[in-house]
C-alpha positions in Angstrom: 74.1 109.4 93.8 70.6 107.3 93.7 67.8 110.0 94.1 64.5 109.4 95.5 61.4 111.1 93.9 58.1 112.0 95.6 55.5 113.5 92.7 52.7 115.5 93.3 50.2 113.5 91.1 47.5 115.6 92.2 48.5 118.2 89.0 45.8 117.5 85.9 48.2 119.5 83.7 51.5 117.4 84.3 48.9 114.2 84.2 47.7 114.9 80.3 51.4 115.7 79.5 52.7 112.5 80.6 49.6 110.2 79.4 50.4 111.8 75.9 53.8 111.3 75.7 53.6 108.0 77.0 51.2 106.8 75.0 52.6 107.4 71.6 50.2 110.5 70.3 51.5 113.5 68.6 54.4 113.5 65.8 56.0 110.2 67.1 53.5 107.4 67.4 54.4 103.9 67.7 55.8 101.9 65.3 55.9 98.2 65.0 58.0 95.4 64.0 57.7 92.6 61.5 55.3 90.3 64.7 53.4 93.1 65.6 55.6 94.6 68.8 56.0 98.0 69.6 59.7 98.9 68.5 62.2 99.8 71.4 61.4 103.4 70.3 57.8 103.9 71.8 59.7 102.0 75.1 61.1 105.3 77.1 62.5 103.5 79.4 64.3 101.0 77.7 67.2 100.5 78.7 67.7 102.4 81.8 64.7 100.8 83.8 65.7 97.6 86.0 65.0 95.8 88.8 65.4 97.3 92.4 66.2 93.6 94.0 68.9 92.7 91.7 69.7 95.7 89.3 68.9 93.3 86.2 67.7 96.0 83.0 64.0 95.1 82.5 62.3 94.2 79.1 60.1 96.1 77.0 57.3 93.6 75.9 53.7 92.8 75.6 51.4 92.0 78.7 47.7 91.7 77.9 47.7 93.2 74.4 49.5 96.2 76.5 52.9 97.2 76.9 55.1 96.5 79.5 58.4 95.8 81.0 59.3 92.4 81.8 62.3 91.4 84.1 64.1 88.2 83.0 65.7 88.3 86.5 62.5 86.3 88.0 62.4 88.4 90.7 59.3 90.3 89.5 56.0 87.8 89.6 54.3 90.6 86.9 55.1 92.9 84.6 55.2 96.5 84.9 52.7 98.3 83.2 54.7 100.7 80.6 52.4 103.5 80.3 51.8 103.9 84.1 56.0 103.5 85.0 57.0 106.1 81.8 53.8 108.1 83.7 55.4 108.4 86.8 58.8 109.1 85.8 57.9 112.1 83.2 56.3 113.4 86.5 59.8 113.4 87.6 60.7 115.8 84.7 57.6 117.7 84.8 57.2 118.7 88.0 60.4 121.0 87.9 60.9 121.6 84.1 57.5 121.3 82.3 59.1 123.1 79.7 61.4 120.6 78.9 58.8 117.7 78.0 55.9 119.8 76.9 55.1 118.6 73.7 57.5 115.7 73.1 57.4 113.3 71.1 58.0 109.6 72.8 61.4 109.5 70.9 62.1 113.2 72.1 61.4 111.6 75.6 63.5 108.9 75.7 66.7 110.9 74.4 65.4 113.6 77.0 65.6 110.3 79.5 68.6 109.3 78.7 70.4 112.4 79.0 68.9 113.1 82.6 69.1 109.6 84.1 71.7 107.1 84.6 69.2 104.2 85.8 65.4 103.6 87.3 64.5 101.1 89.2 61.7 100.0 89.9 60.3 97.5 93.1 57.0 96.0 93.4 54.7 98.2 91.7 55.2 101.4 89.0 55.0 103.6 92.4 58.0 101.8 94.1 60.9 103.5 92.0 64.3 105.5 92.7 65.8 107.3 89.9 69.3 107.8 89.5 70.1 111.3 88.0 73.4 112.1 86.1 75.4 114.5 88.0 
């Protein structure tokens, strides 16, 4: 069952949660490998974010000295901009359990991701996203 989410991104509170989980502060940080690249680890969404045109699992990756997820599909012209798409679905969690995310580390995150989603995908822009909860 694909479920569509509309977030109220008015809320400051559910704003600072996600930019700090999403961008690597508190006990987790960001780790790198042996070139320089964030691990998978500081990627939240890797794994379950992909492509809405043609379901293809997009790439965690560098874009501008920032991270990002690439799709190898060709069907994306850009990148998507990891902190804004991890953003928008922690506002997903947030909204209805803040309790749940408060606090998390970005490895606490992504376990908390996988265990609540069986796929995101994402269209044109970090805004144009469905997320597909486990039942």
């Amino acid at each position: 069952m694909e479920v569509h989410v509309a977030m109220d991104v008015r809320s400051n509170d559910v704003h600072a949660r996600a930019r700090r989980a999403g961008s690597g502060s508190g006990s987790g940080g960001e780790r790198t490998t042996r070139l320089g690249l964030p691990t998978s680890a500081a990627y939240t969404l890797d794994g379950l974010l992909c492509c809405r045109s043609c379901g293809i699992s997009l790439q965690p990756g560098l874009m501008l000295g920032r991270r990002a997820y690439r799709g190898p599909c060709g069907c994306r012209l850009t990148a998507v901009d990891a902190e804004d798409i991890e953003q928008l679905v922690l506002k997903a969690v947030a909204g209805p359990a803040p309790g749940l995310v408060a606090d998390a580390s970005p490895e606490d995150i992504r376990r908390i991701f996988r265990r609540l989603f069986v796929t995101v995908r994402v269209g044109g822009c970090a805004q144009d996203l469905s997320i597909t909860w486990r039942t």
